[in-house]
C-alpha positions, 0 to 999 in steps of 0.5 A: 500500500504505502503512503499516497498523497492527498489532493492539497499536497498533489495540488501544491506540487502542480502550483511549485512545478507550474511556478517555475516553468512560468516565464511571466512574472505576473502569472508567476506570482499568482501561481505561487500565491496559490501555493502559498495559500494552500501551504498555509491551509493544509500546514504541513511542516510547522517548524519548532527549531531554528539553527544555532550560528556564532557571529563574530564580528571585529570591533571596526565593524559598526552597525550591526543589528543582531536578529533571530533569523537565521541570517548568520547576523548579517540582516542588515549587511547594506548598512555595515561600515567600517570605522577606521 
């Protein structure tokens, strides 16, 4: 027997498929709108865990904002300069 897809996940892998094949941009994003839609509805991976990272950063760097997204730190790299 095994594992067999329900309709939501063959639909989702349809839109994923379908959005990178389209070579519009306008027609992509309401394809992926789809997909996101359905994503959200049929929820199936919630993630409960995000990675761990050490950022080091020399004392010359300023500007640095630190963020609990998984960015390694560098978020906001535009606005990073280097005091002399």
């Amino acid at each position: 027997m095994g594992w067999k897809p329900l309709d939501g996940e063959r639909e989702i892998d349809r839109l994923f498929v379908a959005g990178a094949r389209e070579q519009d941009e306008a027609k992509r994003k309401l394809i992926y709108g789809e997909f996101q839609k359905i994503v959200q509805e049929q929820l199936p991976v919630i993630h409960l865990i995000n990675e761990v990272a050490l950022v080091a950063v020399r004392d010359r760097v300023q500007g640095l904002k630190y963020s609990g997204l998984p960015s390694w730190g560098l978020w906001n790299i535009e606005e990073l300069q280097l005091k002399e």
